[in-house]
C-alpha positions in Angstrom: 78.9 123.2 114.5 82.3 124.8 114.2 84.8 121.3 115.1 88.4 121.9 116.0 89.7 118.5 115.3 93.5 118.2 117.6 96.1 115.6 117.1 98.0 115.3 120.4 102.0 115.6 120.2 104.1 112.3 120.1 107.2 112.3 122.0 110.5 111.5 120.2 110.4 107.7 119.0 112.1 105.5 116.3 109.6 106.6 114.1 109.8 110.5 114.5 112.5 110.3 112.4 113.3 114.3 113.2 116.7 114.2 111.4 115.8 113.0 108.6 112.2 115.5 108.6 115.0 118.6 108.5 117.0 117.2 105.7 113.9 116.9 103.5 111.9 120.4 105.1 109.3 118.1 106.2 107.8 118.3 110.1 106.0 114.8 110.7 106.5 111.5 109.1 102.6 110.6 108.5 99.4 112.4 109.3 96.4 111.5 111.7 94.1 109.8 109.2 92.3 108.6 112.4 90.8 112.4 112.4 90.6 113.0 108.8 88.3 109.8 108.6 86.3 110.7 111.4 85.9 114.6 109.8 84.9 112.9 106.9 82.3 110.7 109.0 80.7 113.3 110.7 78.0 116.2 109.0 80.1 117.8 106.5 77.4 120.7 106.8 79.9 121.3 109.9 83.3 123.6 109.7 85.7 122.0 110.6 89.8 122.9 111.3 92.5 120.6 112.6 95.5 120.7 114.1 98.2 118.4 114.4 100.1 119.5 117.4 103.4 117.8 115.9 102.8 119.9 113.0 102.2 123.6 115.2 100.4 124.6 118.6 97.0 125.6 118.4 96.5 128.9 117.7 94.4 131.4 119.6 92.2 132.6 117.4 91.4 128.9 116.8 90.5 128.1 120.2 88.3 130.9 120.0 86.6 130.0 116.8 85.6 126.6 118.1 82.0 125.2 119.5 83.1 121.8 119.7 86.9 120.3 120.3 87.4 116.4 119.1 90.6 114.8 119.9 92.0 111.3 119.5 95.2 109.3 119.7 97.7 106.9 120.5 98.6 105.2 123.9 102.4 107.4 123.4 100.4 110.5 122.8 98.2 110.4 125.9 100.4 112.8 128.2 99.8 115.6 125.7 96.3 113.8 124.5 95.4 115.0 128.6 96.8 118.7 128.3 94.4 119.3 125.5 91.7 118.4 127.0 92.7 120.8 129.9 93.4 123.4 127.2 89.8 122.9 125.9 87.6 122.9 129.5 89.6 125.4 130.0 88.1 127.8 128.1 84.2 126.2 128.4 84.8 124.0 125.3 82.7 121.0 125.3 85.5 118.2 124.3 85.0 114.7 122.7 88.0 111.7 122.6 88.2 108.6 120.8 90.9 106.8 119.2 92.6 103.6 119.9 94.1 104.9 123.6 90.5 105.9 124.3 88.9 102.6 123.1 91.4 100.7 125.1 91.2 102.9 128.4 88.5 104.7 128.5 88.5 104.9 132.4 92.0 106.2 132.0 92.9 110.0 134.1 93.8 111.4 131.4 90.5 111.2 130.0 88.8 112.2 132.8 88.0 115.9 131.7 86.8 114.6 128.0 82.7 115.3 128.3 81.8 112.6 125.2 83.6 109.5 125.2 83.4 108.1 120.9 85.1 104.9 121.5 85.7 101.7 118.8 85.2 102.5 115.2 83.5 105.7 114.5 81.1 104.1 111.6 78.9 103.2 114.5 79.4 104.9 117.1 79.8 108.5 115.4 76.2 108.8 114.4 75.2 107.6 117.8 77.4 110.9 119.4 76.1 112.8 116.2 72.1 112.0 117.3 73.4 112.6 121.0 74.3 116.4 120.7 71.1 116.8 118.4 69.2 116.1 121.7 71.0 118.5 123.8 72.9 116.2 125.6 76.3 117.2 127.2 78.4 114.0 127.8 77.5 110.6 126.8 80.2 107.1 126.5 79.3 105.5 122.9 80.8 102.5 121.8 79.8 99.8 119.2 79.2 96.6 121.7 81.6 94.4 120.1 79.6 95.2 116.1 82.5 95.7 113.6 81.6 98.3 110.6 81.6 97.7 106.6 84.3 99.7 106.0 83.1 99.5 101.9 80.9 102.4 103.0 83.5 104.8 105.0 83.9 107.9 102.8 87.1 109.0 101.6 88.7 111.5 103.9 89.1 115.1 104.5 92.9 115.3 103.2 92.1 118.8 102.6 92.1 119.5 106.1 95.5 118.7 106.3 98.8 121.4 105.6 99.7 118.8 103.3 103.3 120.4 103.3 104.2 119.3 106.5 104.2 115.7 105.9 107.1 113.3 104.6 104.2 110.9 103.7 100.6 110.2 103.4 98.5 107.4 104.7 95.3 105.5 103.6 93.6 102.7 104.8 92.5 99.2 102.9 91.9 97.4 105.6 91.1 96.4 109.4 91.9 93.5 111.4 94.5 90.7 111.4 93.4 87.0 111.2 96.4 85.8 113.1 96.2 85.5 117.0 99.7 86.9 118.7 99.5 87.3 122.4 101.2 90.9 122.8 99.3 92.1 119.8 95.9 94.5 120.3 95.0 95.0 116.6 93.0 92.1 117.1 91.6 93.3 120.4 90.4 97.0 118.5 89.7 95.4 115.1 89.3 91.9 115.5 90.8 89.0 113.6 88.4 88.8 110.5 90.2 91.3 108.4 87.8 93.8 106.4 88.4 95.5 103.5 87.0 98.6 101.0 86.7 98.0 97.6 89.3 99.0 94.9 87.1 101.5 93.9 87.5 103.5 97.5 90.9 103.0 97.6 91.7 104.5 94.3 89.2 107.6 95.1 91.1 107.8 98.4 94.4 108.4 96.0 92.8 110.0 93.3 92.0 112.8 96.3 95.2 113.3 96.7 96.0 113.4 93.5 93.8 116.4 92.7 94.7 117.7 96.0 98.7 118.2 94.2 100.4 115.0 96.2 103.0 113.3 94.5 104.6 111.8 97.7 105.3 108.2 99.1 101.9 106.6 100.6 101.9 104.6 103.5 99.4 101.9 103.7 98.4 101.7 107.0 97.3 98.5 107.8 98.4 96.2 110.4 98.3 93.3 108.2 98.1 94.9 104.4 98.1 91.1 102.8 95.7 89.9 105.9 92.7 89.2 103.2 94.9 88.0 100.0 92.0 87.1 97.8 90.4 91.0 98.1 94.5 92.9 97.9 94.8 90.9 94.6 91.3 91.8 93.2 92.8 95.7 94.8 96.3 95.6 93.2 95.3 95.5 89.9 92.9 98.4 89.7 95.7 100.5 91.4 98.1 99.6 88.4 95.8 100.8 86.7 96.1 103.8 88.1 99.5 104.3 88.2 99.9 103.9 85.1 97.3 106.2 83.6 98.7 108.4 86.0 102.7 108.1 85.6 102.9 106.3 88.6 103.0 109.7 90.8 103.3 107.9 94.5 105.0 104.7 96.0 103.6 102.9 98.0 105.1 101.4 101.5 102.8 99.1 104.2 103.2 96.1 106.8 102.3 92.7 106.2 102.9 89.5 107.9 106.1 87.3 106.9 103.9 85.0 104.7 104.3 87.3 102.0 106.8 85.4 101.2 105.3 82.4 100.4 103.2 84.3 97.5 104.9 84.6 94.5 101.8 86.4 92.3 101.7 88.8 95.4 104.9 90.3 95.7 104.9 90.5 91.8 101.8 92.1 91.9 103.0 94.9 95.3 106.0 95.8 92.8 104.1 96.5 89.7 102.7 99.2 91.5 105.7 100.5 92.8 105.1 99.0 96.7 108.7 99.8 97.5 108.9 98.8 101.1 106.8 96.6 103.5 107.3 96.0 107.2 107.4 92.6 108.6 106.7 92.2 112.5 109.5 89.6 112.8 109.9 89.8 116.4 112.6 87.6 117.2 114.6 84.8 115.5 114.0 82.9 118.6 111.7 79.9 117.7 110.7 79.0 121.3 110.0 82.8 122.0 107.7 83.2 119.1 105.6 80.2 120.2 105.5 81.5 123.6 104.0 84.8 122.1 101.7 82.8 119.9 102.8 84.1 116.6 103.2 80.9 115.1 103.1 82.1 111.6 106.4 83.0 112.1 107.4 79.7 112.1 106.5 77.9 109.6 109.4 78.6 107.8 112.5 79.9 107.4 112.7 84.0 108.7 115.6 84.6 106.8 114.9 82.6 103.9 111.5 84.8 103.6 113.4 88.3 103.9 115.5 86.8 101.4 112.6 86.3 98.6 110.8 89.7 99.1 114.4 91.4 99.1 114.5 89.5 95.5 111.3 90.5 94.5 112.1 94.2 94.6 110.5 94.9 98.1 112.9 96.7 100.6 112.4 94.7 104.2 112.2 96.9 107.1 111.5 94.6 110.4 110.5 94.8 114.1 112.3 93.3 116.9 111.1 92.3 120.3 113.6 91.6 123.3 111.8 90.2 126.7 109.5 87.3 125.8 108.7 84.8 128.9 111.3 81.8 128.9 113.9 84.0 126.9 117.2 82.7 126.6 120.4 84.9 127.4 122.0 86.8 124.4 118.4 87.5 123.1 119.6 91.1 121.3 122.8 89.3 120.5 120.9 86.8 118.2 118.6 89.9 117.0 121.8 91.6 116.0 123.2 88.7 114.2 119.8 87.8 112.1 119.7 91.5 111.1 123.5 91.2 109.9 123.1 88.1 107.9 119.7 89.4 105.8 121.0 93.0 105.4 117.6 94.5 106.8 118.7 98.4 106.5 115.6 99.6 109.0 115.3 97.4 112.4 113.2 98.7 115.0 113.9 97.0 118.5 112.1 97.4 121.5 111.2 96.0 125.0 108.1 93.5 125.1 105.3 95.9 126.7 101.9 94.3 128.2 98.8 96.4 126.0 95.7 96.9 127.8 93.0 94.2 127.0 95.7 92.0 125.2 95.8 88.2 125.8 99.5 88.6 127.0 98.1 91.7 129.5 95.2 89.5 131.0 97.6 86.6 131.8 100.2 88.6 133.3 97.4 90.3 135.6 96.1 87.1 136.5 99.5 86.1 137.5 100.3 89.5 139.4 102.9 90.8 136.9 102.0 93.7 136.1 103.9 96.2 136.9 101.5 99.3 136.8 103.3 102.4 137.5 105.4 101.7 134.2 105.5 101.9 130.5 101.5 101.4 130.8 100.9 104.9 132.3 103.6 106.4 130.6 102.7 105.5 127.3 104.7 102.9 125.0 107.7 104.0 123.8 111.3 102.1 122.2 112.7 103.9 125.5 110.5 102.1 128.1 111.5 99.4 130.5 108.9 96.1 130.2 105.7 97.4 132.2 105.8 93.6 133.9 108.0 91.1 135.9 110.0 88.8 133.4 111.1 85.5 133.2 114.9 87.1 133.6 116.3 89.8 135.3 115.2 93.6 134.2 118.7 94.9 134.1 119.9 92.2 132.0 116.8 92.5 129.3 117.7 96.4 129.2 121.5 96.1 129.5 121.2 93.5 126.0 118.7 95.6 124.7 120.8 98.9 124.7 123.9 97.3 123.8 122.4 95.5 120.5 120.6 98.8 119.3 123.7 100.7 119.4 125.4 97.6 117.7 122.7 97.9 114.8 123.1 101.5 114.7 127.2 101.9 115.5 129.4 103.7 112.8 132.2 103.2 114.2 132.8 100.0 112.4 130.9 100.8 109.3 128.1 98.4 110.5 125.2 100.5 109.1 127.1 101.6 105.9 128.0 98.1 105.7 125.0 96.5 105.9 123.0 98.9 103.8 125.4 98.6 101.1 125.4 94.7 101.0 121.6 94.7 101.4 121.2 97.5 98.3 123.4 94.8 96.0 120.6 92.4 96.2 117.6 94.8 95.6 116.6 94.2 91.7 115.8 97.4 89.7 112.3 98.9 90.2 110.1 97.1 88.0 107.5 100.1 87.7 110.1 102.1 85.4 110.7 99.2 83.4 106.7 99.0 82.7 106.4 102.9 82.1 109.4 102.8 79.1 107.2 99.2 77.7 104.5 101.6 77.2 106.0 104.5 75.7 108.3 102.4 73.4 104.7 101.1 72.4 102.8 104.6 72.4 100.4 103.3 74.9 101.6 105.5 77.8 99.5 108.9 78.0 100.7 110.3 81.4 103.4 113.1 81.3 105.6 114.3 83.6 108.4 112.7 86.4 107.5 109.2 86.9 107.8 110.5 91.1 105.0 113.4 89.9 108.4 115.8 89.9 110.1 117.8 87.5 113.5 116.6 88.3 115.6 117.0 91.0 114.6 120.2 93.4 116.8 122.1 95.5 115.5 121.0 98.7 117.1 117.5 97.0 120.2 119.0 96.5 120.6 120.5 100.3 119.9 117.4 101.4 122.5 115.5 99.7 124.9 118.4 100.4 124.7 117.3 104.1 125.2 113.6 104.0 128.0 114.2 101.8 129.3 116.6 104.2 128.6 114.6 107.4 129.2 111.1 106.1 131.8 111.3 103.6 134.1 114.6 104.6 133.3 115.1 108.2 133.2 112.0 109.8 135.8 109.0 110.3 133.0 107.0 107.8 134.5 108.6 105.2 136.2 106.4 103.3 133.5 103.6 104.0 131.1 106.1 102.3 132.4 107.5 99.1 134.0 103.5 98.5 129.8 102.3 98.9 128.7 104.9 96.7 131.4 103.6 94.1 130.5 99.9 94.3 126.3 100.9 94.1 127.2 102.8 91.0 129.0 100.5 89.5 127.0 96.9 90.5 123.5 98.3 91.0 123.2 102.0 89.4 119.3 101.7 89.3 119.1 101.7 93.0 121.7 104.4 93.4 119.3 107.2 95.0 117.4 105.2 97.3 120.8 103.7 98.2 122.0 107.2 99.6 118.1 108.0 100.7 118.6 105.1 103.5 122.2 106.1 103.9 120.8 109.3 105.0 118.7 108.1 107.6 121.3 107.4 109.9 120.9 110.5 111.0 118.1 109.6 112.9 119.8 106.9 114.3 123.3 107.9 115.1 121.2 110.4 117.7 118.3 108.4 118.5 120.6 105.1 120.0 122.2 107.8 121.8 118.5 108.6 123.4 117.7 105.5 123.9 120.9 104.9 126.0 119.8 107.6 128.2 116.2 106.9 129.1 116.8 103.4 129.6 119.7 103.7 132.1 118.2 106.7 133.9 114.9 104.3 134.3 117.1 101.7 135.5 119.1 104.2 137.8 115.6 104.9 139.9 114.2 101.1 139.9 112.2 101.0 143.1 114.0 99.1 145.8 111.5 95.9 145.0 113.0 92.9 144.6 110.2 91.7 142.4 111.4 94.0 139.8 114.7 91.8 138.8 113.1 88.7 139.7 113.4 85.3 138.0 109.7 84.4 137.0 109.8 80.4 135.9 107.9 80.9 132.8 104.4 79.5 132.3 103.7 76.4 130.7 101.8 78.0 127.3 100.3 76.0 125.0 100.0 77.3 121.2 97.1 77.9 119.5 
């Protein structure tokens, strides 16, 4: 069976990080490991090609190679996810979809064309559309009844289907599932709240693929909750520090976890021993009474900024998430947002509107009490650009107006604030502690890997070119000048060892400066057409929740 597998295109988001793609010669941020897992799930007595539409269009001769077109993706990608499908039927292709926009809505339009349906985790339901084209059949909805798969038997996947040049990063997965219960959150509605793991052995076969496959990249682990099963990511953690080590430490490693990372000492220790250099917290809000209104009480149990304070110490750089719209919000919600992210330094802070996910607790109670606003961000796809896709608790214009205002204020270079706050947040990052274990070993002879301790012979000229360019932008051409070239002297001179990643994060205002600037835009052109409905500013008295 000849299988084109397509990723649909995303549209422009916080993460598409374009600017910083150029500067680097990279097109996308991460690949579709969705599709590489599911290549690797199906017959591999199939030929298979993919194509990630971020990447490049679908070529011709492609289309015209294929028996069979498989194509999965993301609520965001779905506009494009539906013009594939066209592409396909078409031109007589038969055309399977899964993926978590599928397994959410499968009864969405934009699916309408797709003749197989693969829905929930392919582990099950991937033989069952596997034994359904044996038997001749031409369209067939599979889907696992609620069953969640071992993952300790998923094989590793087809990375080599990938134009590996392309991407900034790669991705692999440990685990699926979050054990924690947040109301706005589906993670727990596709992979449920007992988090499963593979074993350290798939894990480093997953990398060791790579490896051999010439990657020498930053990996992104992506699950939603990397820590949510602590006793198996310490039993993991080790064995990959093996690895490293043997290996020169070729990759670094970047995930998400939930703020009670902090509280584990031996963790964090463990993450930065081998060279986990960044983790994403889903902080949300700094709002107590918001959080427990969203259910996401683990976010209170202590102090937020206290907790980005200890993993900032242990050598982990904190990028967060930011939420603005919660039922019973107070005003000068992105204000307080603003002011948290200020105090703890956090260099990366994504913000967006609440949005209502299909199937979520939070999207069943607002349809139960007729909020739902259905013509919005939940048919456009979710997006940092999108009003709320319900009726909140305060008026629309004001959530969007605060909104706008604080990403620009996180974002603005007029006063510095960016250069500012990397700089201050840079000063408290200790120095890598994986460099300090490769020179222990080859003071002692024990180190047998060769080569750049990034799996590079220096510094290449795609480094250089890049650097060229934030000096020119930020420190000759624009009126951050003098802010720039005086916070490149101080992190010299106070922190040297975390000079380059210092000017690394620098450069990714380049995303920003342009993406605030986008999100400015959308926003007040969506607020511009608001339908003449009152309901759509009004003042909902917020429910009475009760956490749990």
């Amino acid at each position: 069976m000849r299988t084109l597998f397509i990723y649909p295109e995303f549209p422009r988001t916080f993460w598409s990080y374009e600017k910083i793609l150029e500067l680097v010669n990279r097109k996308v941020l991460l690949p579709p490991l969705g599709l590489v897992t599911v290549a690797a799930l199906l017959p591999q007595s199939w030929e298979m090609k993919l194509v990630d539409r971020n990447v490049r269009e679908v070529r011709e001769e492609e289309w015209a190679w294929a028996e069979l077109v498989v194509i999965s993706g993301m609520i965001v990608q779905k506009a494009d996810m539906a013009e594939q499908i066209a592409r396909a039927k078409a031109r007589g292709l038969p055309v399977a979809v899964g993926g978590p926009f599928a397994s959410s809505t499968p009864d969405a339009p934009e699916l309408d064309q797709a003749d197989f349906k693969v829905l929930d985790e392919g582990e099950i339901t991937l033989p069952l559309f596997v034994e359904a084209l044996e038997r001749g059949e031409t369209s067939g909805r599979f889907t696992a009844n609620g069953e969640k798969p071992d993952v300790t038997s998923t094989p590793v996947p087809r990375y080599d289907l990938l134009e590996l040049d392309a991407y900034s990063e790669m991705s692999v997965q440990f685990s699926r599932g979050c054990p924690f219960n947040c109301e706005f959150c589906d993670i727990i509605v596709l992979y449920g709240r007992k988090p499963r793991t593979k074993t350290p052995e798939q894990l480093v076969a997953e990398l060791q693929r790579l490896y051999d496959l010439g990657w020498r990249r930053s990996v992104f682990l992506v699950d939603d909750n990397f820590i949510g099963n602590k006793r198996n990511v310490k039993l993991l953690l080790p064995a990959l520090r093996r690895w490293q080590i043997e290996h020169g430490y070729p990759f670094s490693f970047a995930t998400e976890a939930s703020v009670d990372l902090a509280a584990d000492q031996e963790l964090m220790d463990l993450m930065v021993e081998c060279r986990f250099e960044s983790v994403f917290l889903g902080i949300e809000t700094p709002d107590a009474a918001s959080l427990a209104t969203a259910r996401k009480l683990q976010n209170t149990r202590s102090s937020l900024e206290e907790s980005v304070e200890k993993i900032t110490a242990s050598g982990l750089r904190v990028m967060a998430g930011f939420i603005i719209g919660f039922d019973g919000e107070q005003r000068g919600a992105g204000n307080r947002i603003v002011e948290f992210v200020t105090r703890t330094g956090i260099p990366h802070a994504m913000m967006g509107m609440l949005q209502a996910l299909p199937n979520t607790a939070m999207w069943t109670r607002l349809e139960q009490e007729g909020r739902l606003i259905q013509d919005s961000a939940a048919t456009k796809g979710v997006n940092q650009t999108n009003l709320l896709n319900f009726i909140p608790t305060r008026p629309i214009e004001d959530i969007a107006t605060e909104y706008m205002e604080a990403f620009s204020a996180l974002y603005d270079y007029e006063p510095n604030a960016y250069i500012d706050r990397v700089y201050s947040y840079f000063l408290k990052l200790p120095p890598q502690r994986y460099r300090q274990i490769l020179k222990q070993l080859e003071l002692a002879g024990e180190n047998t890997a060769t080569g750049h301790p990034d799996g590079r012979k220096g510094v290449s000229w795609v480094d250089l070119r890049a650097l060229a360019i934030v000096v020119w932008r930020q420190g000759i051409k624009r009126n951050t000048r003098w802010r720039f070239w005086r916070a490149l002297a101080g992190m010299a001179r106070h922190n040297p060892a975390r000079f380059t990643g210092f000017i690394s994060i620098l450069a990714h205002s380049e995303h920003f400066l342009e993406y605030r600037q986008i999100v400015r835009h959308e926003i007040e052109d969506q607020l511009a057409h608001l339908p003449a409905d009152p309901s759509h500013s009004l003042m909902v008295a917020p429910p009475q929740m009760v956490p749990g």
